[in-house]
C-alpha positions as CSV (number, residue, x, y, z in Angstrom):
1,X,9.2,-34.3,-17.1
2,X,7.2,-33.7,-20.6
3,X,4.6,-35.7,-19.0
4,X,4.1,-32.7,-16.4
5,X,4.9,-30.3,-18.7
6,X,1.6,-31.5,-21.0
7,X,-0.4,-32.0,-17.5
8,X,0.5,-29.0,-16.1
9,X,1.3,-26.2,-18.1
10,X,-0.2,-23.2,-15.5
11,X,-1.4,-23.2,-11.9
12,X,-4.2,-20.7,-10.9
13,X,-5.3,-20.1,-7.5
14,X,-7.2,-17.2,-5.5
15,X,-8.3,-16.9,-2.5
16,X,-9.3,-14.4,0.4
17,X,-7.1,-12.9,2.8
18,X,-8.9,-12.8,5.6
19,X,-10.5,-16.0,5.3
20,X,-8.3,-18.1,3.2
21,X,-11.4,-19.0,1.7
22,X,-10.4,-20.8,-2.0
23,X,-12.4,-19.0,-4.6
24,X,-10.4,-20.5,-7.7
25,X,-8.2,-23.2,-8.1
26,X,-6.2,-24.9,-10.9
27,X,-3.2,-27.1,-10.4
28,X,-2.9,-25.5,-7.1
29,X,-1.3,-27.7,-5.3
30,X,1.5,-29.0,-8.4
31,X,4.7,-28.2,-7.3
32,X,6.5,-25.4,-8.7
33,X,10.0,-23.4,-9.4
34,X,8.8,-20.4,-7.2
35,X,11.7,-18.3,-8.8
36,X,11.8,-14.6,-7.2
37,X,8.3,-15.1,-5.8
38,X,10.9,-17.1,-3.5
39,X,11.5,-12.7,-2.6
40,X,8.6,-13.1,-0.6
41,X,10.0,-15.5,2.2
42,X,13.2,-13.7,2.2
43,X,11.2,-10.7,3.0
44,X,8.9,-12.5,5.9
45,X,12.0,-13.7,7.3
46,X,13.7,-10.6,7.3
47,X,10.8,-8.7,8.7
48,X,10.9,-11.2,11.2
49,X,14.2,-11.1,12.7
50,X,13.2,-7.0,12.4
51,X,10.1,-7.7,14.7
52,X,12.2,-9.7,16.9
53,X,14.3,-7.1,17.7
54,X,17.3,-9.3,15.8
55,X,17.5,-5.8,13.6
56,X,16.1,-3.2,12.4
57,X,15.4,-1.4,9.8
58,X,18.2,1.0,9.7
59,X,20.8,-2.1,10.5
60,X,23.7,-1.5,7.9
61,X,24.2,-4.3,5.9
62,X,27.0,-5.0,3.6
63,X,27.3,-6.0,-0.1
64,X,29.5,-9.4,0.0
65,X,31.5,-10.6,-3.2
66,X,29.0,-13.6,-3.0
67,X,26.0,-10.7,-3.2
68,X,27.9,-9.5,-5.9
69,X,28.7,-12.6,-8.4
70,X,24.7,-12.7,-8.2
71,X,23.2,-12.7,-11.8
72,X,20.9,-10.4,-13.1
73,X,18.3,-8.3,-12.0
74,X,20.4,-7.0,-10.1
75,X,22.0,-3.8,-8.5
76,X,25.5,-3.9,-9.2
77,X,26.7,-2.5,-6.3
78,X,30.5,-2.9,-5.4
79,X,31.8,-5.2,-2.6
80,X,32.0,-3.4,0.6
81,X,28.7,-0.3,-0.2
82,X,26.7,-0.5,2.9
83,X,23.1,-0.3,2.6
84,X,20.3,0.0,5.2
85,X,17.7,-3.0,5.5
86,X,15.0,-0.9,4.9
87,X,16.4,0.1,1.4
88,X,18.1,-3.4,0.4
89,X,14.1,-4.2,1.1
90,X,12.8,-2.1,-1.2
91,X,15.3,-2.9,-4.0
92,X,14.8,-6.1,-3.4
93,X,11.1,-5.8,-3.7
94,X,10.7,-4.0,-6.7
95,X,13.5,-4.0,-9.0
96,X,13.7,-7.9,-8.2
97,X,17.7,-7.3,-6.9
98,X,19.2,-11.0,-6.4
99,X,21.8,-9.1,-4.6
100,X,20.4,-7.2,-2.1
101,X,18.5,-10.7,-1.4
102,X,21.8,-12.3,-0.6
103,X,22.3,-9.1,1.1
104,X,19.5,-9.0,3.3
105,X,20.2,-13.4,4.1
106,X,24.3,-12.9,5.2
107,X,22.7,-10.0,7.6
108,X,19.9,-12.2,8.9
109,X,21.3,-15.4,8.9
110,X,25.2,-14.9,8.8
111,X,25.2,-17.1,5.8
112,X,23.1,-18.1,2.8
113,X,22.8,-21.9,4.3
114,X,21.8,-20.5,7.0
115,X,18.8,-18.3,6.1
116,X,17.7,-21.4,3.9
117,X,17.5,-23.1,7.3
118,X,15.6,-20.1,8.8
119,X,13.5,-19.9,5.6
120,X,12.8,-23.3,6.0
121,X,11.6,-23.5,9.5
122,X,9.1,-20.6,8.4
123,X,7.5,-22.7,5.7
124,X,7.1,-25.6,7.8
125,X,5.5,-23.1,11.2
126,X,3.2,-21.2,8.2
127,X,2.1,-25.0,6.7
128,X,3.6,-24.7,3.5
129,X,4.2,-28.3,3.2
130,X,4.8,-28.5,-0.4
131,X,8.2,-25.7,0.2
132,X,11.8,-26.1,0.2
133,X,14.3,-23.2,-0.2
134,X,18.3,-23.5,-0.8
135,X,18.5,-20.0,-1.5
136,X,17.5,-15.9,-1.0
137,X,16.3,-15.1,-4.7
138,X,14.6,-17.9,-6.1
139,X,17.7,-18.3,-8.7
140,X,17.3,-21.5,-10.6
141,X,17.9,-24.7,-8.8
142,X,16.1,-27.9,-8.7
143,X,15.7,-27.9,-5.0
144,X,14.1,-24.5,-4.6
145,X,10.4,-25.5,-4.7
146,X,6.9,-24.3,-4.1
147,X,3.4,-24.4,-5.0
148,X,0.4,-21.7,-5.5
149,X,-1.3,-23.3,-2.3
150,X,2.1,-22.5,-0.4
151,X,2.9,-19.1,-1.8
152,X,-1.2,-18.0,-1.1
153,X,-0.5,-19.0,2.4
154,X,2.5,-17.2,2.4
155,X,1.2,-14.1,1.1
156,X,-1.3,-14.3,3.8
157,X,1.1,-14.2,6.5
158,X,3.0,-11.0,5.3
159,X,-0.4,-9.5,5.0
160,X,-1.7,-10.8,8.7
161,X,1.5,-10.4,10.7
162,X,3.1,-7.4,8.9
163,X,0.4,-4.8,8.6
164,X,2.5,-1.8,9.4
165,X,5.1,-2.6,6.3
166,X,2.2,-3.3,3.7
167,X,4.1,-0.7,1.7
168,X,6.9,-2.7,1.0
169,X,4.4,-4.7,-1.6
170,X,3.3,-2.0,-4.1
171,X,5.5,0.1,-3.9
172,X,5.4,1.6,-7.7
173,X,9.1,2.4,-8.2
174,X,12.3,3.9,-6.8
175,X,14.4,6.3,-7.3
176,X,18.5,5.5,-6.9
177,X,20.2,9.2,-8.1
178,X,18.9,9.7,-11.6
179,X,18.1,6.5,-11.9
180,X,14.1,5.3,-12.2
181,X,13.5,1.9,-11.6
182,X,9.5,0.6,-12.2
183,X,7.8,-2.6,-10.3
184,X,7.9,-5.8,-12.5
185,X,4.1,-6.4,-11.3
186,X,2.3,-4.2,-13.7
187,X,-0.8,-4.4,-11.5
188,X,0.3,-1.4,-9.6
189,X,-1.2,1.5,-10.8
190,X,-2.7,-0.3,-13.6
191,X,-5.8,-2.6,-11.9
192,X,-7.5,-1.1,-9.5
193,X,-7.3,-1.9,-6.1
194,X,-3.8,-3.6,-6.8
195,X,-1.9,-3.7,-3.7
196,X,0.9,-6.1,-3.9
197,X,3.3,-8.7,-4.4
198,X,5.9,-9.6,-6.3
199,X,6.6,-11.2,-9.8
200,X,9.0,-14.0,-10.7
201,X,10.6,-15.2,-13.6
202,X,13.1,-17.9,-14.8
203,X,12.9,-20.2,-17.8
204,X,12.1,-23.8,-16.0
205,X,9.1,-22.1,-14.0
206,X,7.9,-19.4,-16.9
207,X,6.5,-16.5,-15.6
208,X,4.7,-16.2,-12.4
209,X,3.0,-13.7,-10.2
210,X,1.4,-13.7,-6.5
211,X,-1.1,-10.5,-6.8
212,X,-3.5,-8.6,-4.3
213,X,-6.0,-6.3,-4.5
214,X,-8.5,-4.5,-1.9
215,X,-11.2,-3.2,-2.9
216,X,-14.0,-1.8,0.0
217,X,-12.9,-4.2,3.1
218,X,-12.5,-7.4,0.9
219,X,-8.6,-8.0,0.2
220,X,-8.1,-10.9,-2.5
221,X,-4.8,-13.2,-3.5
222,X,-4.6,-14.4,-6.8
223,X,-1.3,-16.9,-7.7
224,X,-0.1,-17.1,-11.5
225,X,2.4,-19.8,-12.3
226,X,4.0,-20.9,-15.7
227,X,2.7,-18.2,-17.4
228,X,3.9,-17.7,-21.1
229,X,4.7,-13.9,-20.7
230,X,4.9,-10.8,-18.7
231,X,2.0,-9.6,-20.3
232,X,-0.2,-12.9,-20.2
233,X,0.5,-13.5,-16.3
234,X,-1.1,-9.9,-15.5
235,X,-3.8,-10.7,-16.8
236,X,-4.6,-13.4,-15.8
237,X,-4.8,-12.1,-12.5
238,X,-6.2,-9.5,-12.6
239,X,-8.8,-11.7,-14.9
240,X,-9.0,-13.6,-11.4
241,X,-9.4,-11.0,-9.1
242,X,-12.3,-9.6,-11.2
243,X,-13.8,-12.7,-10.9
244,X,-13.3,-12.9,-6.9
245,X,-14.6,-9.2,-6.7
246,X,-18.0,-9.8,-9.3
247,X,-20.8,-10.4,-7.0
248,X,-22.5,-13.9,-7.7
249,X,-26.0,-14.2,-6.2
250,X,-25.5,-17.6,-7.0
251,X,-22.2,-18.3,-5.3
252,X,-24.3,-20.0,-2.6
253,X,-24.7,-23.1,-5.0
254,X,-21.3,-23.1,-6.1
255,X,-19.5,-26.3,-4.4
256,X,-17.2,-25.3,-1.7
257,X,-13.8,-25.4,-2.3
258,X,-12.2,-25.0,1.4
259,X,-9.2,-22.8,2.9
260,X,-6.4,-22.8,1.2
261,X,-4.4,-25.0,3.9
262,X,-6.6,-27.9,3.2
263,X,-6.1,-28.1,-0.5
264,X,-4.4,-31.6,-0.9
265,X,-1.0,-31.4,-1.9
266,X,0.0,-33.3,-4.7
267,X,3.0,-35.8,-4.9
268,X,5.1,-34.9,-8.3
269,X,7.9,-32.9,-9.7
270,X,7.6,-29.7,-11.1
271,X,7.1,-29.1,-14.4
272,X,10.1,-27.6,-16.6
273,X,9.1,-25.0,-18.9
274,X,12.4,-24.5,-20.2
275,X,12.4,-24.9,-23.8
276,X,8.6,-23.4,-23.7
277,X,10.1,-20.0,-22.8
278,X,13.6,-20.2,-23.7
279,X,13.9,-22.8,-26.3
280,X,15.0,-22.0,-29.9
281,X,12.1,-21.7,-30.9
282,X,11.9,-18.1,-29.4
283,X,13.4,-15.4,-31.6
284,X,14.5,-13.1,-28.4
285,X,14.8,-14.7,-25.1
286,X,12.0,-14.5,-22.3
287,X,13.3,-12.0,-19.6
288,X,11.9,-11.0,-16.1
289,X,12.2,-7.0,-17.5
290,X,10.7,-7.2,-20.6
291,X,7.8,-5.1,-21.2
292,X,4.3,-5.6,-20.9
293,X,3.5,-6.6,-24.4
294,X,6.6,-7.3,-26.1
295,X,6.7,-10.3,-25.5
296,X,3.5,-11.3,-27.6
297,X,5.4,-10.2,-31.1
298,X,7.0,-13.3,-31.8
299,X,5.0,-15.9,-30.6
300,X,1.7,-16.6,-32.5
301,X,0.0,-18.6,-29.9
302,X,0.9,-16.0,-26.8
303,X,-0.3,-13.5,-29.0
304,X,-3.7,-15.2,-29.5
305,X,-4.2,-16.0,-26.1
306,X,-3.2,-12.5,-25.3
307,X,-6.0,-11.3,-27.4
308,X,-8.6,-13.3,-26.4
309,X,-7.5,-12.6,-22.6
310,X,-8.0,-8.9,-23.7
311,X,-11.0,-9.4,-24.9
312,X,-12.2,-11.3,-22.5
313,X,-11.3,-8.8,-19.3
314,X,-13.1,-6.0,-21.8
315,X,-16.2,-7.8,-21.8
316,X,-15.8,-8.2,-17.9
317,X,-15.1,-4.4,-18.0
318,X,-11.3,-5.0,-16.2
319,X,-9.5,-2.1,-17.1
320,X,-5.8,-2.6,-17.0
321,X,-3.6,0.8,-18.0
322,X,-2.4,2.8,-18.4
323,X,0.0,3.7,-15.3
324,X,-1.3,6.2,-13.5
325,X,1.4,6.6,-10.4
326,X,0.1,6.6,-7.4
327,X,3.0,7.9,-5.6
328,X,6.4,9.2,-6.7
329,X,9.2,7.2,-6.9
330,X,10.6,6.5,-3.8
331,X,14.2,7.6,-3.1
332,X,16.5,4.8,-1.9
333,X,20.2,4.9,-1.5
334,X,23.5,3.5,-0.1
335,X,24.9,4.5,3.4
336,X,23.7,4.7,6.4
337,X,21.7,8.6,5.7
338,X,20.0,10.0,2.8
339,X,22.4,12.4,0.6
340,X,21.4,15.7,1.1
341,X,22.5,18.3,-1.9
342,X,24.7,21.0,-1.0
343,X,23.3,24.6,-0.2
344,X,23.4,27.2,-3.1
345,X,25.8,30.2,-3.2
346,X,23.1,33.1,-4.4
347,X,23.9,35.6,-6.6
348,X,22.3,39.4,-6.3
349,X,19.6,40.1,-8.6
350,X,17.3,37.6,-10.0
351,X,17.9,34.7,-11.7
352,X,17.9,30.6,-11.4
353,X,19.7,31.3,-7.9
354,X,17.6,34.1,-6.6
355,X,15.6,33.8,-3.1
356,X,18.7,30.9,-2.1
357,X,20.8,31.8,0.7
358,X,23.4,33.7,0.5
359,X,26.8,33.1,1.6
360,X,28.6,34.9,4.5
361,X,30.3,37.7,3.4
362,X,33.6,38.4,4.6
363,X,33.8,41.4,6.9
364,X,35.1,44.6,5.2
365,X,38.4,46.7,6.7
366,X,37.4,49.4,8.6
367,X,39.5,52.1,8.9
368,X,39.9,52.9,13.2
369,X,37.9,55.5,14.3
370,X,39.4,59.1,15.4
371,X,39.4,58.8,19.5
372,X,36.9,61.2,21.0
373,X,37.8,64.0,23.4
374,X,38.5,62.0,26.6
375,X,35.4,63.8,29.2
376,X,34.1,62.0,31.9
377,X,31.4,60.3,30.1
378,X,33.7,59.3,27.6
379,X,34.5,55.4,28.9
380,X,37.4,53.5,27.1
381,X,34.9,51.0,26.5
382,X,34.3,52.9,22.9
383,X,37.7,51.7,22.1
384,X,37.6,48.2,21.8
385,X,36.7,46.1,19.3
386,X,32.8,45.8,18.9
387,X,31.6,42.1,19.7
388,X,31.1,40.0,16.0
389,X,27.6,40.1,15.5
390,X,25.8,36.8,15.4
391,X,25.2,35.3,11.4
392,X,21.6,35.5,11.1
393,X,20.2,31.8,11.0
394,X,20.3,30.3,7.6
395,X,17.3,29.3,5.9
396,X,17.4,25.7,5.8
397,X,18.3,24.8,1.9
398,X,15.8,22.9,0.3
399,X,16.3,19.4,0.2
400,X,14.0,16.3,-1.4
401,X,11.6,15.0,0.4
402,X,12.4,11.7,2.9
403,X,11.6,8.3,1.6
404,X,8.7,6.7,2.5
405,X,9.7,4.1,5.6
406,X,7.2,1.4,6.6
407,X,6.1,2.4,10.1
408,X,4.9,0.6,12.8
409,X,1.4,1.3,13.9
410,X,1.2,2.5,17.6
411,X,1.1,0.1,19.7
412,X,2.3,-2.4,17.8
């Protein structure tokens, strides 16, 4: 193992989407802990069984005490909440929920074994030799393994057969009540062009990132694995993407380095960055959440390399940062139907509450009416009791707008 730890310490790759044309490639094909990068074939298998007519996306799925002994990042929803696909997917997707992973895999599958098995069967139709999955969220264990060649082609699939849900992958953050939660892959909103995917984190694989970006009708995918930080992985791809969107007069000379499915896989186990990025060494732990740069204070050596990468992307004239949101956060919740908040009593006169609807008053007591001279126009009709009049129509109150749903294209 400290043999492939000093032989291996990162693995670069990026390639085209279109084409799988390899444009980069370092330790490519060295296999890897995918950790929640692993997200990604839990999402093409869900999408899947979706397209299959299996379920759909407003299936109800249910949080499991299994979902809920899950470790963190996660929701923390109690055994028993319901959620709808659609919304576990998004959770899933960008606050990097383990639970709603195992959430989404007992709904799919039945089981977590068994969604493994369906996982499994995906990476072998898709050609991701170098793949094995055991479980949903890329948790650590030593049999959950992958490689940048297999997560490239993997990321190519989701973009090729799920068009219509390209949301899913940058979606900039959610909104769950009062609470805000932000994408881990600080790409979004930061690089331009940055369309996509999904980060990963735990201490044996450091920290990892499959990234895309469009920019004019070229669509690039850039792996990061066994990166030293947060900070350092983003970075580094979006140092790569720069590099696959520079124009190269030259390129023609370059040697040619294949599609990505015919990059050799190589025979080895994956390195273990654990004491790297969680040894003692570290005066605060490495953590999926921490923030962009934080993690370059205590660690000369990330800190250098974290300069000279900033310097470096300046000189290239990358520009990363600050977040400019391209979208509000989008609303996601439990149930089967969005919360709506309850309509406003108005009070006369202005005010907060003026311009709301007013509540129904209750009809005054009227006091009966003296009875007319009886003629023979007079009808006793006068005498009974006028018809309630009809409550005029309430204005609808006003309610937050509805969260943003992947839709399919027509006709697809």
């Amino acid at each position: 193992m400290a043999a492939a730890r000093s032989a291996c310490a990162e693995a670069l790759l990026l390639i085209e989407a279109d084409t799988g044309k390899v444009l980069h490639a370092e330790n490519a094909t060295y296999p890897w802990y995918p950790a929640s990068v692993t997200k990604l074939m839990t999402a093409y298998v869900t999408l899947s069984a979706v397209k299959r007519g299996r379920i759909t996306l407003d299936t109800l799925a249910t949080v499991s005490d299994n979902a809920v002994a899950q470790q963190p990042t996660k929701m923390g929803f109690r055994a028993g909440t319901q959620v709808t696909v659609d919304n576990a997917i998004k959770m899933m997707m960008v606050k990097s929920a383990n639970d709603m992973a195992v959430v989404l895999a007992e709904t799919v599958g039945g089981s977590i074994e068994n969604f493994a098995n369906e996982m499994n069967r995906a990476a072998q139709r898709l050609g991701m030799t170098q793949s094995s999955f055991v479980n949903p969220n890329g948790l650590p264990n030593e049999n959950q393994i992958t490689s940048a060649r297999d997560l490239a082609i993997l990321a190519r699939a989701l973009i090729q057969e799920f068009p219509e849900y390209d949301l899913y992958w940058h979606i900039p953050a959610i909104r769950l009540g009062k609470r805000v939660m932000h994408n881990y892959n600080t790409l979004i909103d930061r690089y331009p062009g940055a369309d996509g995917m999904k980060t990963g984190f735990i201490c044996s694989a450091g920290f990892n990132l499959v990234a895309t970006a469009t920019r004019g009708n070229k669509r690039l995918i850039a792996v990061v694995l066994g990166a030293p930080s947060s900070s350092v992985r983003a970075l580094q791809a979006a140092q790569l993407l720069e590099k696959g969107f520079s124009t190269n007069p030259l390129s023609w000379l370059l040697p040619s380095l294949g599609t990505v499915d015919q990059l050799a896989p190589i025979a080895a186990f994956p390195p273990d960055l654990h004491e790297d990025m969680c040894g003692k060494h570290r005066r605060r732990p490495a953590a999926e959440s921490e923030e962009e740069a934080a993690a370059t204070s205590d660690d000369p050596e990330t800190a250098s390399a974290f300069a000279a990468m900033h310097q470096s992307l300046r000189a290239q004239k990358v520009v990363l940062g600050p977040l400019n949101p391209s979208m509000p956060p989008i609303e996601v919740y439990v149930g089967a139907n969005k919360p709506r908040p309850r309509p406003v009593v108005a009070h006369s006169g202005s005010g907060e509450n003026a311009g709301a609807v007013a509540a129904p008053k209750k009809p005054a007591a009227q006091k009966p009416a003296a009875k007319p001279a009886a003629t023979a126009a007079t009808k006793p009709e006068a005498a009974k009791p006028a018809a309630p009049k009809s409550a005029a129509p309430k204005k609808p109150s006003t309610a937050a707008a509805p969260s943003a749903k992947p839709q399919p294209k027509p006709g697809s």
